[in-house]
C-alpha positions, 0 to 999 in steps of 0.5 A: 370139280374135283377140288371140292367135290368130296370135301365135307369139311366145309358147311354148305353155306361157306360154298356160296349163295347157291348152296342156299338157293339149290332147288334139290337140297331138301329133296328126294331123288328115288330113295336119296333125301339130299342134305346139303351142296358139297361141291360145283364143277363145269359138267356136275353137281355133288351133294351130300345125301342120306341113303333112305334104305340103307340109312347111310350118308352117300355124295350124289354126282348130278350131270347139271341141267343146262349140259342135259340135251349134250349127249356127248357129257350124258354118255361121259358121266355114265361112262364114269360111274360104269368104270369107277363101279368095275374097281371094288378096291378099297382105294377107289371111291365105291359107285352104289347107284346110278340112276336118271332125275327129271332127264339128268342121270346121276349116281350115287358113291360112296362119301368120304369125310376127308380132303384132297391131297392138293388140299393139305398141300394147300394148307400144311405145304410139301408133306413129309417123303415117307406120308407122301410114299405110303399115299403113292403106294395106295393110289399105285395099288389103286390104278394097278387093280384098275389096270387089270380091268382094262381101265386107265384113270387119265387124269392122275393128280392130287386133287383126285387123290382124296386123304379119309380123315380130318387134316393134320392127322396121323399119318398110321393107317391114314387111306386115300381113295382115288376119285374122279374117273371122268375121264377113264377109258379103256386101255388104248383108246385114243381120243379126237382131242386132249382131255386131262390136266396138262400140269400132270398129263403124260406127253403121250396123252397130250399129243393124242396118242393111246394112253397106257397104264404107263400113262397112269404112272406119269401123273402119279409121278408129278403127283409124287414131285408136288406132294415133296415140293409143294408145286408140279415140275413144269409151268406154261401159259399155253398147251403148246408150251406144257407139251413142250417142257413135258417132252424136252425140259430136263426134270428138276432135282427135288432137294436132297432134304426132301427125300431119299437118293434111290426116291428121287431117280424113281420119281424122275423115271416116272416123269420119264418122257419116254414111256417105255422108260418108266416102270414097265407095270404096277407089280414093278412099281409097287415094289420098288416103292415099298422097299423105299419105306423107312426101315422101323425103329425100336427102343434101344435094348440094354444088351445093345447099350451095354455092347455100345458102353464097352466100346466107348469105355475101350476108347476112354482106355485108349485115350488114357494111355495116349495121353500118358505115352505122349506127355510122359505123364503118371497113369493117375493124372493121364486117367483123369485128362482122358476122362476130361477128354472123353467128356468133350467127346461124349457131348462133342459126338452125340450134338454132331451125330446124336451118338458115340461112337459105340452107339454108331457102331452098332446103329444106336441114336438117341432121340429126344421125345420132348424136347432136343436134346441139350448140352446140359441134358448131355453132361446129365447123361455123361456124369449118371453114364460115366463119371458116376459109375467110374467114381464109384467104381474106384471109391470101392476098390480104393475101400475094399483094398483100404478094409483089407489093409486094415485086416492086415494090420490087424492080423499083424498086431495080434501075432506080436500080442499073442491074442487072437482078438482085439476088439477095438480093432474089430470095432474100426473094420466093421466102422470103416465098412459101415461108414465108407464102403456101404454107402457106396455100395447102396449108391451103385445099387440104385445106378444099376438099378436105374439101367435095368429100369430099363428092362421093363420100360415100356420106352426101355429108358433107364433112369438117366434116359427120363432125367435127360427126357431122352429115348434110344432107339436103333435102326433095323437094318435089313 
């Protein structure tokens, strides 16, 4: 049941022809008006109702009519709603009622519009690591506060797990809620015989022995597994069979693509089989996952970029003079083969590791935002980045040491005349900078100003950056 019993997603009709033959849908039970079916299961019925006197949607779970006179399944769902009521945390599904219909007790709790867990795997596959890390930790935090009411779940899974909000959606500020605490009980109260899920149930529970909150932590551990792989650890035909894989079979690797080194042995120390092997409480538990969280990113600031330039241009120096020590090569020719070569490994660097080595150095990476980033967005950024600053760079020094020659020349003259001016020689050096050395000045302006763009972009990309539609950001370490 607890696959459908909180999905709202789904119209009463789809559920079949007994969502439109119910006899309770359109009825009142004490101050609820019942609206439609939302789920079956072997012991209960849930329907979407609307609280009369708090005007509120809420699902009712109904112990169905035909198990009324079995006092054994009364006593379990009023066990239920008890346990899940002690748990006010805002990872459990909220009890508001309970209460007795024409002999069947029921209770009313609080309605999620959402799906389960098991559901987006059913629909999306095996969820990214870090989506399935932070719905751990909630359902952790979850089953540590039902701990410290003395109360162990016994039947952890992601159908239990329920995801508020529609499928597909961000994953920021997404809340699950653990449902389901039919099968809840008091810390080390065994049972005559197994009750659970033997897909996620610990080999201590199996075997009829006490469950433990440690107990909790195996469940959520398979739980953990199928949410990255997409399917539990262990399949068996027979309850035999599953208690021995749960005790004895080794626990298969998660892929290395899937999650992180230190996730998966935490993962596998929870599907431990020996129980005193698995985190020893929650406190343990939840830290351990939250310090596995994914370290933030943020935008690339230009004093961090212009750190990683540096060093990269110290390399193109480097390479420079290694050209010209080893082939005996003039300093101009060497300049422009390991300007070429810096080139290759510009474009060579950032499709092989997404950066230089600069941008390594200091954790820099560049991301593309709308799109991979290409060989052609490459060359955009390396000619903007590089050969457009350094072609600038030496044009002006070559007009500024031209200008100044001139002036020279000029000086020169005017000695052997014996004039101190010669106007047609202050025509040329004003024509020289006007024609030549201004309009580089005013294209360099503008690259410059094109990289403290980035200063106040919300993104901090320069020019080049949204040319290329590419984003550097680097990684917080901590």
């Amino acid at each position: 049941m607890a696959r459908t019993a909180y999905d709202v997603e789904k119209p009463a009709l789809e559920l079949g022809t007994s969502a439109v033959n119910d006899p309770l849908i359109g009825r009142r039970i004490d101050h609820f008006e019942i609206r439609a079916l939302l789920g079956e299961g072997g012991m209960g019925t849930v329907y979407l109702a609307h609280d009369l006197s708090l005007e509120r949607p809420v699902a009712l779970k109904v112990l169905r009519r035909e198990l009324i006179a079995k006092q054994n399944l009364v006593d379990r769902l009023v066990l239920e709603a008890r346990a899940q009521a002690r748990l006010q945390h805002p990872n459990v599904i909220t009890i508001y009622y309970i209460g007795s219909y024409e002999g069947a007790p029921y209770f009313a709790m609080e309605y999620v519009r959402g799906k389960t867990l098991a559901d987006h795997l059913l629909a999306r596959g095996p969820l990214p690591w870090a989506d399935a890390l932070e719905y751990i930790i909630q359902a952790a935090r979850a089953l540590m506060t039902a701990h410290e009411r003395g109360i162990v779940h016994r039947d952890i899974k992601p159908s239990n797990l329920i995801l508020a909000g529609e499928l597909g959606a961000p994953v920021i500020g997404a809340e699950v809620k653990v449902a389901d605490f039919g099968l809840a009980a008091p810390v080390g109260q065994a049972e005559d015989q197994f009750m659970g899920s033997p897909f996620y149930a610990a080999p201590e529970q199996m075997m009829g022995k006490p469950p433990t909150h440690r107990s909790d932590m195996y469940g959520l551990g398979i739980s953990f597994y199928e949410l990255l792989t997409g399917a539990p650890p262990f399949q068996a035909d027979s309850m035999r069979q599953m208690l021995t894989l749960h005790l004895k079979a080794p626990r298969p690797p998660i892929p290395p693509e899937r999650a992180p080194w230190r996730l998966r042995q935490l993962i596998i120390e929870l599907m431990d089989p020996d129980p005193e092997r698995r985190p020893s409480s929650y406190d343990e538990l939840v830290r351990r996952l939250e310090s596995l969280r994914p370290k933030p990113s943020v935008a690339g600031g230009v004093l961090a970029r212009g750190t990683a330039l540096v060093i990269d241009l110290m390399l193109l120096a480097v390479l420079g003079q290694a050209f010209a020590g080893l082939f005996a090569l003039s300093q101009p020719v060497a300049h422009q083969l390991g300007l070429a070569a810096f080139a290759v490994y510009y474009i060579a660097t950032h499709r092989i590791w997404g950066k230089t080595l600069g941008k390594r150095i200091l954790g820099l990476r560049i991301q593309g935002t709308t799109r991979a980033v290409s060989v052609l967005g490459l060359l955009l950024r390396f000619s903007v980045e590089f050969w457009g600053p350094l072609i600038a760079v030496a044009m002006i020094g070559l007009q500024i040491g031209a200008a100044t020659d001139l002036e020279t020349v000029k000086n020169q003259i005017t000695d052997i005349v014996g004039m101190r001016e010669i106007p047609i020689l202050d025509q040329s050096t004003e024509a020289l900078l006007r024609t030549v050395l201004v309009p580089n000045l005013m294209l360099a302006i503008p690259w410059l100003g094109g990289f403290l763009f980035a200063f106040f972009d919300e993104n901090r990309q320069s020019l080049h950056d949204r040319a290329a539609r590419t984003r550097v950001v680097y990684e917080v370490r901590r």
